[in-house]
Backbone as XML, in Angstrom:
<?xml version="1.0"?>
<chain id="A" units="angstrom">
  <residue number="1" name="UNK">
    <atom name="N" x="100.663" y="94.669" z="-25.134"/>
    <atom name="CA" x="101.875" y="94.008" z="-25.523"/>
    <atom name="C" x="101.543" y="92.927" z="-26.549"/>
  </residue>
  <residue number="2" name="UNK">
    <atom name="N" x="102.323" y="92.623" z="-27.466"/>
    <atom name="CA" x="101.936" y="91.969" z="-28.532"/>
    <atom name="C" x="102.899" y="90.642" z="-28.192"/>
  </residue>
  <residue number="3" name="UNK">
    <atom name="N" x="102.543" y="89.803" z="-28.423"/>
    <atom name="CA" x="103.188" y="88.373" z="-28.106"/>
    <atom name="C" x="104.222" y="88.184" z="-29.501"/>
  </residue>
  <residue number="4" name="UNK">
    <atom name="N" x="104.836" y="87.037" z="-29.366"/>
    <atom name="CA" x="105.883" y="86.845" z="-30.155"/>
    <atom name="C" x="105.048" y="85.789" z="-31.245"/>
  </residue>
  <residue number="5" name="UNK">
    <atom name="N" x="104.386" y="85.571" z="-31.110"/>
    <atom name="CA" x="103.530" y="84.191" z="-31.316"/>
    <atom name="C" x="102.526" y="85.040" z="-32.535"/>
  </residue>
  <residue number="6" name="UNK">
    <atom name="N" x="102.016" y="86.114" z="-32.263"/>
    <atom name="CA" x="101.069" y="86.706" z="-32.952"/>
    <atom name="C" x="101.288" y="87.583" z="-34.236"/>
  </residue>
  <residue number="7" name="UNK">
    <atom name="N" x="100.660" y="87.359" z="-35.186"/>
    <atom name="CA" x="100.742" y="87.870" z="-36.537"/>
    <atom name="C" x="99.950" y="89.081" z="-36.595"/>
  </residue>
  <residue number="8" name="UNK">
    <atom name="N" x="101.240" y="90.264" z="-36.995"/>
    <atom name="CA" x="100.787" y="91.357" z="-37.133"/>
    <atom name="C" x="99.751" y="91.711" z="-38.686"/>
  </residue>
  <residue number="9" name="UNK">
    <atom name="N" x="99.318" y="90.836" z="-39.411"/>
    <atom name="CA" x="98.793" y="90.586" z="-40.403"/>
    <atom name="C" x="99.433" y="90.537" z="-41.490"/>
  </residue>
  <residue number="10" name="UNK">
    <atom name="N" x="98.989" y="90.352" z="-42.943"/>
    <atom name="CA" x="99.149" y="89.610" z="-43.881"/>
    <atom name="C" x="100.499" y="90.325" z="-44.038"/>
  </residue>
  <residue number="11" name="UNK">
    <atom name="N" x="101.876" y="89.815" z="-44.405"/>
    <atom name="CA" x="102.259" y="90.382" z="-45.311"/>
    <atom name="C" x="102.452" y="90.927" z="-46.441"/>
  </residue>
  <residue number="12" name="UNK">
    <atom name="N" x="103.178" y="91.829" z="-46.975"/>
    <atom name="CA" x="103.151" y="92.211" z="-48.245"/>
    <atom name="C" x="103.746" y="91.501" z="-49.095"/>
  </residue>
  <residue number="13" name="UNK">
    <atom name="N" x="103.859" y="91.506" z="-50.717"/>
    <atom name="CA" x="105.319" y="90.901" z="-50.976"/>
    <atom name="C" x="106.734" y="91.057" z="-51.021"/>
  </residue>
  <residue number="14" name="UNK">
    <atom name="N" x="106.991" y="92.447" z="-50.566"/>
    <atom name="CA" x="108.209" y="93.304" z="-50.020"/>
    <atom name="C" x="108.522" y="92.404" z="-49.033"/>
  </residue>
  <residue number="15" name="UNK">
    <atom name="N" x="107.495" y="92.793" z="-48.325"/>
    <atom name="CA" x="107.941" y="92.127" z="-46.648"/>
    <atom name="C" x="108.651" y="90.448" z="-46.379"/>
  </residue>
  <residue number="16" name="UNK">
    <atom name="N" x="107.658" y="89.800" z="-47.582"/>
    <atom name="CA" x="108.541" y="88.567" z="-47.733"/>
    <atom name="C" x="109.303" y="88.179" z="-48.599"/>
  </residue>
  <residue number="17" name="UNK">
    <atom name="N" x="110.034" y="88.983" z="-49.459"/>
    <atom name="CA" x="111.260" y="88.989" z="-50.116"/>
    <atom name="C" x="112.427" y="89.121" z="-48.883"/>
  </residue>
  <residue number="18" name="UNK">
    <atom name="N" x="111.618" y="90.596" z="-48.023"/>
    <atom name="CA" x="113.225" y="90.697" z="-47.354"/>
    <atom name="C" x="113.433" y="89.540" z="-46.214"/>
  </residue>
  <residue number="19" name="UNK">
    <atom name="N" x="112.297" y="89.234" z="-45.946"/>
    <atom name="CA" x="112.471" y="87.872" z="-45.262"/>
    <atom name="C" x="113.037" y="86.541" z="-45.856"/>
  </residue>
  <residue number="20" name="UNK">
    <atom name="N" x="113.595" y="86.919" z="-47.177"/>
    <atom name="CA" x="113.916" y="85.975" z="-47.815"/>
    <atom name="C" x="112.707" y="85.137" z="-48.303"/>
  </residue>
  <residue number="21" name="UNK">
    <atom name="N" x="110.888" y="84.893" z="-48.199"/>
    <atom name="CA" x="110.675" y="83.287" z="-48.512"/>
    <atom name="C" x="110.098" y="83.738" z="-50.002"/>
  </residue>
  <residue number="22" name="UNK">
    <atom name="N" x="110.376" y="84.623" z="-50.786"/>
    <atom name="CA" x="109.760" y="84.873" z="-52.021"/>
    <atom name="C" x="111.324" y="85.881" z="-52.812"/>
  </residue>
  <residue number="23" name="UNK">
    <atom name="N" x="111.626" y="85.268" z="-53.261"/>
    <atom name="CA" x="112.991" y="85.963" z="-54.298"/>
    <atom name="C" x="112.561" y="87.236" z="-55.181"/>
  </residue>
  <residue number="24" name="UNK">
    <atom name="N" x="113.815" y="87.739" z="-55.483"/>
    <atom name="CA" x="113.260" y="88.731" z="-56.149"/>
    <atom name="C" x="113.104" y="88.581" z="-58.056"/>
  </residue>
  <residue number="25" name="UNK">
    <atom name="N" x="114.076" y="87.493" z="-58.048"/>
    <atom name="CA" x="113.882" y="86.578" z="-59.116"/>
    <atom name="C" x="112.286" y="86.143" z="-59.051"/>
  </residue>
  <residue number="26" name="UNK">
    <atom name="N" x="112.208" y="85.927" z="-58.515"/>
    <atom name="CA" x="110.156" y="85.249" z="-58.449"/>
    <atom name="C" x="109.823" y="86.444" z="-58.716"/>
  </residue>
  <residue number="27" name="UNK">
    <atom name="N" x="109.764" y="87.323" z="-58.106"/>
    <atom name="CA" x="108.607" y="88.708" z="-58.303"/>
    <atom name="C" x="108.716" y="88.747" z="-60.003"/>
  </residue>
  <residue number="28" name="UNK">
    <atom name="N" x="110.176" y="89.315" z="-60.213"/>
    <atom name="CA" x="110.525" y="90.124" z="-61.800"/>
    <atom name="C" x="109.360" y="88.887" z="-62.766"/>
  </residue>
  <residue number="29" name="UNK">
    <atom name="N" x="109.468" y="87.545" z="-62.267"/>
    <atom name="CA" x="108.999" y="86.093" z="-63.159"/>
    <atom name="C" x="107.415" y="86.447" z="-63.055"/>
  </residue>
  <residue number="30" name="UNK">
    <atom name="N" x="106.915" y="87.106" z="-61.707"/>
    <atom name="CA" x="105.305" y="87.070" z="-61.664"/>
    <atom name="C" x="105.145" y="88.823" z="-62.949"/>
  </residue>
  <residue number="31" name="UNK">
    <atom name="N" x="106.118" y="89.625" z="-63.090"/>
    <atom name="CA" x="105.601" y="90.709" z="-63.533"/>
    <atom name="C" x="105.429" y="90.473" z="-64.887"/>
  </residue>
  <residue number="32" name="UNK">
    <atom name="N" x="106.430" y="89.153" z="-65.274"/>
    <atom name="CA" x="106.917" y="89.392" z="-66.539"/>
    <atom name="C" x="105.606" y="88.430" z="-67.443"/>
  </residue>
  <residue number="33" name="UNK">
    <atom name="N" x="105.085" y="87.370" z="-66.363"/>
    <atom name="CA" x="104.055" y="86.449" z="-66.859"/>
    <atom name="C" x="102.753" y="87.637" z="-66.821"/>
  </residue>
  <residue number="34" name="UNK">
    <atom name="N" x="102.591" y="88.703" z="-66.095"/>
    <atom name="CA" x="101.359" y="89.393" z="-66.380"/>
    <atom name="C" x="101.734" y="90.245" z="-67.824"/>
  </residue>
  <residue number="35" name="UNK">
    <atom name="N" x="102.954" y="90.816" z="-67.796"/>
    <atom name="CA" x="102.941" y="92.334" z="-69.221"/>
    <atom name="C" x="103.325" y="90.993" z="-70.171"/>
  </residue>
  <residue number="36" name="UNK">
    <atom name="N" x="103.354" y="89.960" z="-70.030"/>
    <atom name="CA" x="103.094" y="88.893" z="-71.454"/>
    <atom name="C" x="101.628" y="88.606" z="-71.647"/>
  </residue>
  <residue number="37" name="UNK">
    <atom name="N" x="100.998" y="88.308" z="-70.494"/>
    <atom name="CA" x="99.860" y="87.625" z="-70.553"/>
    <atom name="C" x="99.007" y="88.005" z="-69.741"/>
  </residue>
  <residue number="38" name="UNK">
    <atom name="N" x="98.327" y="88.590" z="-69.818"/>
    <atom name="CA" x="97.046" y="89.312" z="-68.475"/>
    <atom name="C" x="96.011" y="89.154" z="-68.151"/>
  </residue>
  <residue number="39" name="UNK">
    <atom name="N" x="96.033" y="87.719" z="-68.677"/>
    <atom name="CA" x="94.972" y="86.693" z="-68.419"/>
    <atom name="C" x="95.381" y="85.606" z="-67.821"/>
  </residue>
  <residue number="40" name="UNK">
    <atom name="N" x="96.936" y="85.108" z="-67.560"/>
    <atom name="CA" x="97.234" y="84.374" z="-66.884"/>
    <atom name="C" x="97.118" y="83.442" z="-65.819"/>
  </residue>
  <residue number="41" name="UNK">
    <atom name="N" x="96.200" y="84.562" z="-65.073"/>
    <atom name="CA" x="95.885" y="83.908" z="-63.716"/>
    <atom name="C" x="96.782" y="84.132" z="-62.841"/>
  </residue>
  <residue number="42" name="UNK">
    <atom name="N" x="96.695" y="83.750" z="-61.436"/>
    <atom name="CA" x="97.219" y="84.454" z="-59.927"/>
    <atom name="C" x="98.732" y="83.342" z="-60.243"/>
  </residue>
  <residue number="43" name="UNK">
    <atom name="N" x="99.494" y="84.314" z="-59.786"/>
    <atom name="CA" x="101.234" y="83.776" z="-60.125"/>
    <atom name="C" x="101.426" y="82.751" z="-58.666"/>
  </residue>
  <residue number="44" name="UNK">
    <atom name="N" x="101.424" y="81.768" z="-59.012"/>
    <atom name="CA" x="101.849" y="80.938" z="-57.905"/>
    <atom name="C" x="103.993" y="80.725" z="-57.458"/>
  </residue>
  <residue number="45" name="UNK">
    <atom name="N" x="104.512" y="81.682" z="-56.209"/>
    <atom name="CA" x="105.440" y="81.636" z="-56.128"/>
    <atom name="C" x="106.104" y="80.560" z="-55.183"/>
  </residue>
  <residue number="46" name="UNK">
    <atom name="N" x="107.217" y="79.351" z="-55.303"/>
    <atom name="CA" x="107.874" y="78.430" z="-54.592"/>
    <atom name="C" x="107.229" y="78.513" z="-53.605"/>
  </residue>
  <residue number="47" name="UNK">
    <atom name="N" x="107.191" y="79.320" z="-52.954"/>
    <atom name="CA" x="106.519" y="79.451" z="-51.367"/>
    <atom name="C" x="105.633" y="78.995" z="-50.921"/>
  </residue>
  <residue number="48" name="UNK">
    <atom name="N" x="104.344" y="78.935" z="-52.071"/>
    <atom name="CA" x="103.189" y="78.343" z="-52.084"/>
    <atom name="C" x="102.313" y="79.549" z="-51.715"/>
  </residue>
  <residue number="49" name="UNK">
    <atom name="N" x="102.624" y="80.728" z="-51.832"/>
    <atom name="CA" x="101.980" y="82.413" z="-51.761"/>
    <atom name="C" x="101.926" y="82.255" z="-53.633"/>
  </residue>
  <residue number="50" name="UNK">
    <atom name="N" x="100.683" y="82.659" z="-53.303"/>
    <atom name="CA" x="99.474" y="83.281" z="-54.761"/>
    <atom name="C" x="99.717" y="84.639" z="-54.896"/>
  </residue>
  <residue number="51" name="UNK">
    <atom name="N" x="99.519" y="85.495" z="-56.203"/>
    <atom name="CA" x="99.125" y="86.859" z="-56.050"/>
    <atom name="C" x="99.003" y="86.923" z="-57.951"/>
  </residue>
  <residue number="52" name="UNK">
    <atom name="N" x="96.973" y="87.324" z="-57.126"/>
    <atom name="CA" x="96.921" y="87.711" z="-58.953"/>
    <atom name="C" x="97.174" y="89.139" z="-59.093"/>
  </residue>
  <residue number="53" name="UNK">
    <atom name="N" x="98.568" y="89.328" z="-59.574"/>
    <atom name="CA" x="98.832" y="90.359" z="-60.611"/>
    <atom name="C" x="97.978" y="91.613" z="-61.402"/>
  </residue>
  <residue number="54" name="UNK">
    <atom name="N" x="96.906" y="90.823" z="-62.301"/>
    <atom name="CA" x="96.086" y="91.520" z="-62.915"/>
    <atom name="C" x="94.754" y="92.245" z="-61.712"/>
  </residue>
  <residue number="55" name="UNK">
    <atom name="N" x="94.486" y="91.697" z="-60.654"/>
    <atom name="CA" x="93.452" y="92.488" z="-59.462"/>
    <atom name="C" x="94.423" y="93.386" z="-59.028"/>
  </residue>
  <residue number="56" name="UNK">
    <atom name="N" x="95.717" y="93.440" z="-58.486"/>
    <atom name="CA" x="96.694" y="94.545" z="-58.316"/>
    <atom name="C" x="96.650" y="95.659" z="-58.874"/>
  </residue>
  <residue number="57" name="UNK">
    <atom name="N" x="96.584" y="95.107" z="-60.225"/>
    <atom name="CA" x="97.094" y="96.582" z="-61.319"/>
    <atom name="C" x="95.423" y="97.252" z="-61.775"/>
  </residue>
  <residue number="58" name="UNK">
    <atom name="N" x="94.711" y="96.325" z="-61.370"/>
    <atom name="CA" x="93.372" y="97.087" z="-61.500"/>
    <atom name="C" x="92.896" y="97.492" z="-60.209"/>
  </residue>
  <residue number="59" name="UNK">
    <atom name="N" x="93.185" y="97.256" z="-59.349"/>
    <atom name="CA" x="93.039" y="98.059" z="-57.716"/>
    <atom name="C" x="93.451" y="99.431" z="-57.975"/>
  </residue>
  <residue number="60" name="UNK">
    <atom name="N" x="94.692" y="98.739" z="-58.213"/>
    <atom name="CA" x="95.449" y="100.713" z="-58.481"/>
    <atom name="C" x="94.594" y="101.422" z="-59.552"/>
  </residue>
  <residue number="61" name="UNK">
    <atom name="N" x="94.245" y="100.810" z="-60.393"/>
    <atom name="CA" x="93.414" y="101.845" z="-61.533"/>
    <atom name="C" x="92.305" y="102.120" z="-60.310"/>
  </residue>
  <residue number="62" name="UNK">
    <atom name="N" x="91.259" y="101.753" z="-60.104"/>
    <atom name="CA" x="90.201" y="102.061" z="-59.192"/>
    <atom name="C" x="90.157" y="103.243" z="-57.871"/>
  </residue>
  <residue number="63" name="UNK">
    <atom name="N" x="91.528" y="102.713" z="-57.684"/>
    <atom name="CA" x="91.915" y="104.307" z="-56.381"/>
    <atom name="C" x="92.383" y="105.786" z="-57.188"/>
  </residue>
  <residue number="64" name="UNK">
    <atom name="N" x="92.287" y="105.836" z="-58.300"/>
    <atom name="CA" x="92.960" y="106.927" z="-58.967"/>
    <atom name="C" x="94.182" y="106.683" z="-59.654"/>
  </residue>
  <residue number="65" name="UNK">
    <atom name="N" x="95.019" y="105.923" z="-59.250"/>
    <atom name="CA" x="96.672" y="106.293" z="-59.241"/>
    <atom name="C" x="96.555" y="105.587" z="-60.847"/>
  </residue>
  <residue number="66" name="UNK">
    <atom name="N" x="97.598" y="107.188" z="-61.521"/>
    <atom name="CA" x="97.799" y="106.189" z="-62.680"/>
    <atom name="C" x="98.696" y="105.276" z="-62.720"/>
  </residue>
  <residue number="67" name="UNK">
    <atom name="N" x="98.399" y="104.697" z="-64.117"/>
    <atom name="CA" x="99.624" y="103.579" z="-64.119"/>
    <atom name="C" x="100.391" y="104.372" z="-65.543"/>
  </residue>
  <residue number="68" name="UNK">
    <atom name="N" x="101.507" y="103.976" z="-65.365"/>
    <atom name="CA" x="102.081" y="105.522" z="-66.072"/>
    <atom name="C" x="102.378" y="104.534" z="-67.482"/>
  </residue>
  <residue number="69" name="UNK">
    <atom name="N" x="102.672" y="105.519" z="-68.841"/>
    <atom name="CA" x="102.977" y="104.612" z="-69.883"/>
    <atom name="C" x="102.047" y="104.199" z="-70.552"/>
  </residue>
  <residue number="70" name="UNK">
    <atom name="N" x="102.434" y="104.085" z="-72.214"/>
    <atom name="CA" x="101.571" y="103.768" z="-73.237"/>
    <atom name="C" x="100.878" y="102.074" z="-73.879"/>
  </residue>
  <residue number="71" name="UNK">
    <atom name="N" x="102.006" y="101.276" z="-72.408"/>
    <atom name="CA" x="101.848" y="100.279" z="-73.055"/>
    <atom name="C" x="102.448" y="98.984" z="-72.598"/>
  </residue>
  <residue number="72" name="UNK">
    <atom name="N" x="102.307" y="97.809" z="-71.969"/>
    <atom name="CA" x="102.609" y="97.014" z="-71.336"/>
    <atom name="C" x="104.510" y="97.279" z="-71.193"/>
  </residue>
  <residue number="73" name="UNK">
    <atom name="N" x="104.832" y="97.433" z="-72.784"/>
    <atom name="CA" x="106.770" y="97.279" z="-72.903"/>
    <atom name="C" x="107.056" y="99.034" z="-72.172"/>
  </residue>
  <residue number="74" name="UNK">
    <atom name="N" x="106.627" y="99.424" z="-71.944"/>
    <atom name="CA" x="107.010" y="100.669" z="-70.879"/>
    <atom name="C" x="108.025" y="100.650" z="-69.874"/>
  </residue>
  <residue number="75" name="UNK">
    <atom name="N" x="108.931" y="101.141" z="-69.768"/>
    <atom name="CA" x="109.472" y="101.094" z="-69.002"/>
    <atom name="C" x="108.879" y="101.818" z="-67.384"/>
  </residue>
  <residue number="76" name="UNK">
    <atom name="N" x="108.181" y="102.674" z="-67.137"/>
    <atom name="CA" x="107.068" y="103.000" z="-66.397"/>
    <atom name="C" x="105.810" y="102.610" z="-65.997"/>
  </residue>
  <residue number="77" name="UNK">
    <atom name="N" x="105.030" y="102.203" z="-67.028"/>
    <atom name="CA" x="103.946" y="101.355" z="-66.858"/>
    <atom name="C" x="104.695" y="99.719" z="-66.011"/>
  </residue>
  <residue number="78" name="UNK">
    <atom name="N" x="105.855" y="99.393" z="-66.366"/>
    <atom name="CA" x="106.481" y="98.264" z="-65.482"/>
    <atom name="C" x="106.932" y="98.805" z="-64.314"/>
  </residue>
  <residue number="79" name="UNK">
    <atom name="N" x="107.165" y="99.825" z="-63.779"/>
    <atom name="CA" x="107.598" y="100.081" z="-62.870"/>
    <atom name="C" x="106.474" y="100.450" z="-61.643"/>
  </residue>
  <residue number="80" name="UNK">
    <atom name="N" x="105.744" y="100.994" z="-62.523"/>
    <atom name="CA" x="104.585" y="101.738" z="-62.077"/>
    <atom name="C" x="103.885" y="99.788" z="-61.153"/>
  </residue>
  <residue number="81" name="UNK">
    <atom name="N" x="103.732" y="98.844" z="-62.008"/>
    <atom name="CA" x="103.482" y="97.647" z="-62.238"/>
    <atom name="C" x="103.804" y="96.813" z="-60.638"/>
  </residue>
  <residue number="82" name="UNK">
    <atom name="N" x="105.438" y="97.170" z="-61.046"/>
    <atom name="CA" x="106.263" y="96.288" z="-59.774"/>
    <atom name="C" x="105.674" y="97.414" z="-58.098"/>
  </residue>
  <residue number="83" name="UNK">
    <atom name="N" x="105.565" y="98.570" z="-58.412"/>
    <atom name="CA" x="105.532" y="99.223" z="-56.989"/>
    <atom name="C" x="104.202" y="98.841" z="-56.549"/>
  </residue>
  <residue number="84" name="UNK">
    <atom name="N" x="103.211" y="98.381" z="-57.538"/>
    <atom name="CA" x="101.830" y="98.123" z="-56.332"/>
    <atom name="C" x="101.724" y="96.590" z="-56.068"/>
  </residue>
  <residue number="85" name="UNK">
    <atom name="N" x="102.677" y="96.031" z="-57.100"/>
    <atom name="CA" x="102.701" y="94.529" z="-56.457"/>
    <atom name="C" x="103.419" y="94.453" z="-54.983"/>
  </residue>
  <residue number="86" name="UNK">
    <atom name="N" x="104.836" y="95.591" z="-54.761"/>
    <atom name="CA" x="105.499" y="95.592" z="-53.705"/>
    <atom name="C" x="104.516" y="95.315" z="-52.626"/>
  </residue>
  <residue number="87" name="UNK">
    <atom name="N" x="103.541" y="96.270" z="-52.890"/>
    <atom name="CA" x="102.479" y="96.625" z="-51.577"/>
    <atom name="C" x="101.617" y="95.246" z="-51.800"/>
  </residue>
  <residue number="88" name="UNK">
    <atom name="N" x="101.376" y="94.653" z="-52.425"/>
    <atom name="CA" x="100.412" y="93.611" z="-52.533"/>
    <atom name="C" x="100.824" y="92.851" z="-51.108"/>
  </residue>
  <residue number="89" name="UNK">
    <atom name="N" x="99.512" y="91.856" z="-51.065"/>
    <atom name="CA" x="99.460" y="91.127" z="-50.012"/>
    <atom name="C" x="99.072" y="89.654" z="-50.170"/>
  </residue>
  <residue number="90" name="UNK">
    <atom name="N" x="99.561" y="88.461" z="-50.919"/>
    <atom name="CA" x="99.803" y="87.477" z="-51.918"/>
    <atom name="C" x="99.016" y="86.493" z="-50.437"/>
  </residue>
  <residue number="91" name="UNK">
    <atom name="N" x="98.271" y="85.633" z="-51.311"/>
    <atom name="CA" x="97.525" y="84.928" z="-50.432"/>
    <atom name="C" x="98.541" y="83.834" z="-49.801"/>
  </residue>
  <residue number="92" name="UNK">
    <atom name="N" x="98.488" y="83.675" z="-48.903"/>
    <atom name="CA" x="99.663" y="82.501" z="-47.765"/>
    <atom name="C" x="99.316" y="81.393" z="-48.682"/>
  </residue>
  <residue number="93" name="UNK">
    <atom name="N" x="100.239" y="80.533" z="-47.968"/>
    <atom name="CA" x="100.797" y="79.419" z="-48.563"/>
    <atom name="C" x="99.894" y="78.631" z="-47.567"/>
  </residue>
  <residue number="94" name="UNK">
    <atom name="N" x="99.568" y="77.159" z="-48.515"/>
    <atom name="CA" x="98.456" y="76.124" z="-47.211"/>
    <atom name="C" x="99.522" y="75.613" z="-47.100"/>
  </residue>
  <residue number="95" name="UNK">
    <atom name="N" x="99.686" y="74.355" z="-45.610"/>
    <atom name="CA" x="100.060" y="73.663" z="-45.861"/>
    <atom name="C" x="99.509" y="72.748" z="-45.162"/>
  </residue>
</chain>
C-alpha cells in the first residue's frame, strides 16, 4: 500500500501542467527560448522547476527517435520538440 505522504517519483512536465504548478504558457516560453537559442541554458519555470531543453532534444536523438523537420522553424521538428519535453522530468524546485 502506498501512503498518501509518498512520492511516486519525479514528475514529468505534463504531469505538472495538469496539476496546474507549471502553465502551458511557460512550456510554449521554454520551447520558444531553445528553437531561438540552443545554448541558452536549462529554462527556469515560476515554479522554481529547471529543465534543460537542449539535453531533452539530444536524449531523444541518442535513443533513435527522429526529430522530424529541416530546421528549428518546422513546424514538426517543434512538435516533435514539445512531445519529449512533455515526457521530460524538470528538476524540482528548492526551497
Amino acid at each position: 500500500m502506498i501512503s498518501a505522504t509518498m512520492h511516486a517519483g519525479p514528475s514529468t512536465l505534463a504531469d505538472l501542467r495538469k496539476a496546474g504548478i507549471i502553465s502551458s504558457q511557460e512550456i510554449v516560453a521554454a520551447i520558444d527560448v531553445y528553437l531561438r537559442d540552443p545554448t541558452a541554458g536549462p529554462y527556469r519555470f515560476s515554479s522554481g522547476h529547471n529543465l534543460d531543453v537542449v539535453a531533452v532534444v539530444a536524449d531523444v536523438a541518442k535513443t533513435g527517435k527522429t526529430m522530424f523537420g529541416v530546421g528549428r522553424q518546422d513546424k514538426a521538428y517543434r512538435n516533435a520538440v514539445t512531445a519529449a519535453v512533455m515526457t521530460a522530468q524538470p528538476t524540482p524546485a528548492e526551497y
